[in-house]
C-alpha positions, 0 to 999 in steps of 0.5 A, a space after each residue: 500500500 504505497 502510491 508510488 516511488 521506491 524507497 531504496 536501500 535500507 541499512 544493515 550492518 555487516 557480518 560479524 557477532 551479535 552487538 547492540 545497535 550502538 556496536 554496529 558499523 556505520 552505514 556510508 551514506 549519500 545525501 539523505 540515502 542510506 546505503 547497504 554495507 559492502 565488502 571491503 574486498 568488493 565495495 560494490 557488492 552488499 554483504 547478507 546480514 547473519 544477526 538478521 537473518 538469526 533475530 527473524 528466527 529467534 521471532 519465529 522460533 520465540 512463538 511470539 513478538 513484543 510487537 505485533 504479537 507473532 503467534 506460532 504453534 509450537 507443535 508444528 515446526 516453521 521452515 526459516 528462509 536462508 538468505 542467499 550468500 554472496 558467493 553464489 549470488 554477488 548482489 550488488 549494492 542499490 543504486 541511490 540514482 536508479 530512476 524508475 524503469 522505462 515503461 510501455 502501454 499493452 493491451 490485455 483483454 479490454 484493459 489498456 496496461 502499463 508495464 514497466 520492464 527491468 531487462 537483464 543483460 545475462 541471457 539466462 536470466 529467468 522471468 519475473 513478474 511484480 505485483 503491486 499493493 491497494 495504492 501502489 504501482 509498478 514504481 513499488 518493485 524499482 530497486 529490488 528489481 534491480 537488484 535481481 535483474 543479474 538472474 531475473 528479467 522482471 516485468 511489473 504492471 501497474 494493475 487498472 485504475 493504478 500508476 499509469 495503466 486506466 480504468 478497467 472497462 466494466 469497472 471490476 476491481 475486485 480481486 478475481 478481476 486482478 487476479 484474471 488480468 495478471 493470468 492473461 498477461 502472462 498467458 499473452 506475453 508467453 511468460 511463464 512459469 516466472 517468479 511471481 513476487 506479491 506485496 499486500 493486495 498484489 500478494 492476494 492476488 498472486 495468492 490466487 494466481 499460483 493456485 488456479 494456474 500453477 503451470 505459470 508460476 515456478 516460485 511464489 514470494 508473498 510479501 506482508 500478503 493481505 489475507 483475511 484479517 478483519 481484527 482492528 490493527 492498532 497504529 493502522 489508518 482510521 479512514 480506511 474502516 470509513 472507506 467501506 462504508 456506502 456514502 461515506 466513502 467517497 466523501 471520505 476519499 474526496 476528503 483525502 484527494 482535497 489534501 496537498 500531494 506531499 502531504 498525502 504522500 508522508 502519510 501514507 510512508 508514515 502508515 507503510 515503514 518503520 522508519 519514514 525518515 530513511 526516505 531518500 528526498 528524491 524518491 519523496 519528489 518522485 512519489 509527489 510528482 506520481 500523484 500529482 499526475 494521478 490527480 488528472 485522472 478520473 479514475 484514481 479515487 475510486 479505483 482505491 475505493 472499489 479495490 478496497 471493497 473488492 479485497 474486504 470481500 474477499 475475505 469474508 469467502 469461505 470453504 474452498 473459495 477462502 483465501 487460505 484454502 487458496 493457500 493450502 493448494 499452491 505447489 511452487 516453492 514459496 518464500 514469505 516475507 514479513 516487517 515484524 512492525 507491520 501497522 496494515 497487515 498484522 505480522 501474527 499472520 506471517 506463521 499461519 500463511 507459511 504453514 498453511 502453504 505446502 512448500 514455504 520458508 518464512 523470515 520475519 524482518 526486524 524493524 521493518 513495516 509493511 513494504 519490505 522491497 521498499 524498506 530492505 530491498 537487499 534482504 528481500 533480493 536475498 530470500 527471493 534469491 535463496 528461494 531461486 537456489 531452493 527451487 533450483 536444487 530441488 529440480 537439479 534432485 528431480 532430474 538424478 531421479 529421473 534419471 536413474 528411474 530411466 536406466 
């Protein structure tokens, strides 16, 4: 849930023992951007967090946290994701200057689409799709796009009625009507199976897509997933319950919309990240320009309003229609991926999704909210690449037992 503009790299401090947050190393910093600890051997590659990695275990294995209150069940154990190493995957560190990605109109169906594409200059990248979150855009997925593009060539729509892309003709915003638009662009682009990576309502839908085709999806990494969850969140936006409601919505949102665009921008980071501060004045600038553009569309306020709806409405299905049974038929390796301080979607969520999922590894992220791609990019690109290595081992196992089936 972010209109738009990536946030960049977020701090980490280097490998080294457990020490208090005064003990770690000073991060380099460019303007107001935060950069990612290197290598003093390869300044330009990011090294992985190992005490990052352990506290988000400690918070699973723990059964529950101070904040969000992170429940397990002792009796069944979690899988915690690994974060790829640098070794296998040099990852490089974000780029402050990166601007968002070029971007082409496409029609799908009856839906006139923007799709904004990262290109990879290894040709044997493998394909990946980005599905943004309710207020969101294509622009959400700049940096950890980047840093995947090495091994991934990633496309990310911005869904109708959001970014750039229009309305969708008969007005269906509801969470089968994305998930029918992801579906039928990656039928018409011939791009699966891919790597179908989901943050908050783009998390549902890619949900729902890796359970009803399957044949186009080869990894699922869900990303503070919006599944049903109707318990008030504390911290979370008061206007939101107001958007539901018949009549005072649109007032609500007309409201919101009258609101100066820098101002509705800091709110709505202050609502999705743990540490607004750490947003780069650029990106800032950049997601104020965004919805000033929106602004002349028609369309915008009530693409927020019916997406809302359709999302609510979706999680009051039940039995083989629910969301979580949805969950329980996903084959491809998954990887979820959960900010301990999540003020949108309660963090205590994060263990139920990854055991109701057959195949799933789960890592809880520090100090982290609601958006992690944004907030830690580097460590989100390292689950998805430890989940990439995961799913590549476990073809590598299928091959040797085929083979030695057939001789």
């Amino acid at each position: 849930m972010l209109p738009v503009g990536s946030a960049g790299g977020r701090a980490i401090a280097s490998r080294g023992p457990t020490a208090s947050t005064t003990d770690r190393p000073q991060c380099a910093r460019a303007g107001n951007f935060v950069l990612v600890n290197t290598s003093p051997e390869h300044p330009d590659r990011a090294r992985p967090d190992r005490r990052l990695t352990d506290q988000g275990r400690q918070l699973v294995r723990a059964g529950r946290t101070r904040v969000g209150g992170l429940r397990t069940r002792p009796t069944q154990q979690l899988r915690t994701a690994d974060l790829a190493g640098p070794a296998e995957y040099p990852l490089a560190a974000p780029d402050p200057h990166r601007l968002p990605w070029p971007a082409t109109e496409e029609r799908v169906g009856m839906n006139l689409v923007n799709v904004r594409r990262t290109p990879s200059a290894n040709p044997a990248a493998e394909p990946a799709l980005y599905v943004h979150g309710l207020g969101g855009a294509s622009t959400n997925f700049t940096d950890l796009a980047d840093l995947l593009s090495p091994w991934l060539d990633g496309h990310a729509p911005d869904l109708p009625g959001f970014g750039r892309s229009g309305p969708p003709p008969a007005g269906d915003y509801s969470i089968a009507a994305h998930t029918r638009l992801v579906i039928a662009y990656l039928e018409q682009s011939g791009r699966g199976p891919v790597h179908l990576v989901g943050n908050s309502m783009g998390g549902a839908i890619s949900i729902q897509v890796a359970a009803s085709r399957p044949d186009l999806v080869r990894t699922l990494t869900l990303i503070s997933p919006a599944v049903p969850d109707l318990r008030p969140k504390k911290g979370s936006d008061a206007l939101l319950p107001l958007l539901l409601v018949p009549g005072v919505g649109h007032r609500a949102m007309a409201r919101v919309e009258r609101l100066p665009a820098e101002r509705r921008v800091r709110s709505v980071i202050e609502l999705c990240f743990a540490h607004p501060e750490l947003v780069p004045p650029h990106r800032l600038a950049e997601a104020v320009e965004e919805l000033e553009v929106r602004r002349g569309y028609s369309w915008s306020g009530e693409a927020l309003l019916r997406s809302l709806r359709g999302l609510v409405r979706s999680y009051l299905t039940v039995g083989t229609r629910s969301p979580w049974h949805a969950l329980s038929q996903i084959q491809a390796p998954t990887v979820v991926i959960w900010g301990q301080l999540d003020r949108l979607v309660d963090v205590a969520n994060a263990p139920r999704v990854a055991r109701t999922l057959p195949d799933a590894s789960l890592l809880v992220l520090p100090d982290v909210g609601h958006t992690a791609q944004l907030e830690d990019p580097v460590s989100t690109a390292r689950a998805i690449l430890g989940l990439l290595s995961r799913a590549h081992d476990a073809s590598a196992n299928d091959a040797s037992r085929q083979a030695g089936v057939g001789s």
